[in-house]
C-alpha positions as CSV (number, residue, x, y, z in Angstrom):
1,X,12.0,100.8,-26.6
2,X,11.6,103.4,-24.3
3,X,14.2,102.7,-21.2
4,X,17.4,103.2,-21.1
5,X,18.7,100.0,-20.5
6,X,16.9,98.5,-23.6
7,X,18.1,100.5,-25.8
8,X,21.6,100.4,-24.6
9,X,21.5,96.6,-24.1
10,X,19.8,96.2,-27.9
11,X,22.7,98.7,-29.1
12,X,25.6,96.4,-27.8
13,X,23.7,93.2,-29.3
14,X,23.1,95.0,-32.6
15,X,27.0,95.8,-32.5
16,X,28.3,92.3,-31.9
17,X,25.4,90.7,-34.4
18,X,27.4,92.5,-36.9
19,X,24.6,91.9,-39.5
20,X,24.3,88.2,-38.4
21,X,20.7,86.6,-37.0
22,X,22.1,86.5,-33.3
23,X,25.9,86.8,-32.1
24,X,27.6,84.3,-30.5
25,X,27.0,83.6,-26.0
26,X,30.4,83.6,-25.7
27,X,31.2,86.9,-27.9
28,X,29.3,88.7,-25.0
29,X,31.5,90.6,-22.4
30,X,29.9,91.5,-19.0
31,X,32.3,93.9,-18.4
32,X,30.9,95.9,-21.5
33,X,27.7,96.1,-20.0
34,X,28.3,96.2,-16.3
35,X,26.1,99.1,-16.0
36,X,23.1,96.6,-16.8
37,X,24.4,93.4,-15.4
38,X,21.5,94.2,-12.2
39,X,18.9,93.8,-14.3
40,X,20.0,91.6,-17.1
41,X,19.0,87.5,-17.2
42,X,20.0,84.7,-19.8
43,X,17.6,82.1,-20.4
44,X,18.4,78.5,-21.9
45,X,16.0,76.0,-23.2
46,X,15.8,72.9,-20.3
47,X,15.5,69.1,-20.9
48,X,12.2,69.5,-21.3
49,X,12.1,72.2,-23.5
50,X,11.1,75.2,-21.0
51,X,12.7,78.2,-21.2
52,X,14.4,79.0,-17.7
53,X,16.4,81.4,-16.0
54,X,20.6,80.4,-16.5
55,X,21.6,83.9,-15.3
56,X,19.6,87.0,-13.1
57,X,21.1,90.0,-12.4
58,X,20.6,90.7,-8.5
59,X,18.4,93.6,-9.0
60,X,15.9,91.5,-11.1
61,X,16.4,88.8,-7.6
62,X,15.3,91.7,-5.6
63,X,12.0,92.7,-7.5
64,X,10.9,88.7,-7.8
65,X,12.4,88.6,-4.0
66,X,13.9,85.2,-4.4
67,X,17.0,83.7,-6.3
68,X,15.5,83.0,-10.6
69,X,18.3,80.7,-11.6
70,X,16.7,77.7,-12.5
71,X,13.3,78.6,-12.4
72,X,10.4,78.8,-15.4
73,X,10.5,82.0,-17.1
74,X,6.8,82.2,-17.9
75,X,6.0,81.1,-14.3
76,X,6.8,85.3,-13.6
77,X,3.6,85.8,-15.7
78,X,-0.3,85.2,-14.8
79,X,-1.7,81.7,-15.8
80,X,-3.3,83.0,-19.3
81,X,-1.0,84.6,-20.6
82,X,2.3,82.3,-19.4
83,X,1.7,80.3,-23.3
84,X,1.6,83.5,-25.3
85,X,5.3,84.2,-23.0
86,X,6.5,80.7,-24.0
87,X,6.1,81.0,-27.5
88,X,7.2,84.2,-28.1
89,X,10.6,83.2,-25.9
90,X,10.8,80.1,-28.1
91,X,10.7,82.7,-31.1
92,X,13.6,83.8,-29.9
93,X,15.6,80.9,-29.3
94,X,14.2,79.4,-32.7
95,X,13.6,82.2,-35.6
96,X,16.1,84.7,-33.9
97,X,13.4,87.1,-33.6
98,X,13.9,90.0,-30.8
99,X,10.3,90.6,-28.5
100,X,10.3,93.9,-26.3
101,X,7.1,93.1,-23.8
102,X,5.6,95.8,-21.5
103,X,3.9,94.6,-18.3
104,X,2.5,95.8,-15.0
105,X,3.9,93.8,-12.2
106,X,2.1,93.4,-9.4
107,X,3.6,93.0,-5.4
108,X,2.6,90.0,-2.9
109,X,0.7,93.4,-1.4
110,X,-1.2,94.7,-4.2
111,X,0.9,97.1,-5.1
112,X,2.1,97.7,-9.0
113,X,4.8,99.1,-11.1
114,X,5.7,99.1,-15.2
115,X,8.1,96.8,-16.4
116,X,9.9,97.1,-20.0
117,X,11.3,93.6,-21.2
118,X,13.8,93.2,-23.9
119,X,15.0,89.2,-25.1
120,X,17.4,89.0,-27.5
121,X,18.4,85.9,-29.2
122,X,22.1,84.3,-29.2
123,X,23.7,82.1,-31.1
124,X,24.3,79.0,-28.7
125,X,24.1,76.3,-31.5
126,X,20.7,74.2,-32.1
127,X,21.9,72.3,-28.9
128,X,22.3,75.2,-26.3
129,X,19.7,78.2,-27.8
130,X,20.2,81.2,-25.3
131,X,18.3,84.8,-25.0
132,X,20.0,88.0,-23.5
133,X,17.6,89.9,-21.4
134,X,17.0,93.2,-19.8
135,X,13.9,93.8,-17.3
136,X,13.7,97.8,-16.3
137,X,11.4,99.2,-14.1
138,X,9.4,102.4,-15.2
139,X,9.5,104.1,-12.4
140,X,11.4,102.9,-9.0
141,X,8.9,103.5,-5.9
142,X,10.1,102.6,-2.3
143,X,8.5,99.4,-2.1
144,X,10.3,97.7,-5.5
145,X,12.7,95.3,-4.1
146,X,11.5,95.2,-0.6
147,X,7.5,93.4,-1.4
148,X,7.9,91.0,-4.1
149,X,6.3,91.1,-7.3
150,X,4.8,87.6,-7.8
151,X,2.4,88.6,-11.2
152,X,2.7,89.8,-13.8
153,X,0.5,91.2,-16.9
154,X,1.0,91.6,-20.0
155,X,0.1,95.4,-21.7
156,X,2.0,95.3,-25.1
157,X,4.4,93.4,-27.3
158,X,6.0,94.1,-30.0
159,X,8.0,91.8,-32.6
160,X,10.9,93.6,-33.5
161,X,13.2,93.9,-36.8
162,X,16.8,94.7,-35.9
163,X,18.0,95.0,-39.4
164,X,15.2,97.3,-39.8
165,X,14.6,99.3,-35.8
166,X,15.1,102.8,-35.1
167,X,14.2,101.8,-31.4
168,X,10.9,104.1,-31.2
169,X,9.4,103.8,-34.8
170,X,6.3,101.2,-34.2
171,X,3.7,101.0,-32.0
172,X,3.3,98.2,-30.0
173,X,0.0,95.4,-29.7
């Protein structure tokens, strides 16, 4: 994890997990993270077993240039690799695991910027699974916010063990 608002965001989750798989959706307090609530999302599993978008922080809105609640998550990514993005999101809702992507998004007008994602798992019950989420941009040109980005591709991922993460201790795939 290199930005700031994945390692802060992981910090808070690794607090409230208190040595549990995933803590609870409704242990999580906004206000304790209301410096990331731009560019945070919650995902949910959907009748049909896609994972899409409960909450998006405004920010997030902006970069996508349209409202995500209630659309697919892996419909942010390009066609080949929207399966490898479903499964490793269903990982989260399912084995609890934690998946930090990096990604180049790209702009309705060619232009491209580097993403970090971080989706953590919580505890909604077998019922209700649910994933915390942080999307930071690398850098933040002039353009981010104001031309859409409407692909996505995928540079690294990385599976990651909480009980075991110093946050920068193995490279990515």
């Amino acid at each position: 994890m290199n930005q700031n608002g994945s390692i802060t965001l992981f910090q808070y989750w690794n607090r409230l997990r208190d040595g549990r798989p995933a803590p609870k959706r409704s242990e999580v307090e906004p206000a304790d993270i209301k410096s990331l609530l731009a560019d945070t999302f919650i995902l949910e599993r959907d009748t049909r077993g896609q994972a899409v978008f409960r909450l998006a922080g405004t920010r997030l809105c902006a970069y996508y240039g349209r409202e995500l609640k209630g659309f697919s998550f892996p419909s942010l990514w390009r066609e080949k690799d929207q399966r490898l993005v479903s499964r490793l999101i269903h990982g989260v809702f399912d084995q609890k695991s934690v998946v930090l992507i990096t990604f180049e998004g790209f702009s309705r007008s060619g232009r491209s910027n580097r993403f970090e994602l971080l989706a953590l798992p919580l505890d909604g019950g077998v019922e209700s699974p649910r994933c915390l989420g942080v999307i930071s941009a690398v850098e933040k040109p002039f353009w981010l916010g104001a031309d859409p980005i409407t692909d996505a591709l995928i540079d690294s991922i990385r599976v990651v063990d909480p009980e075991k993460e110093l946050l920068n201790n193995r490279p990515a795939i």
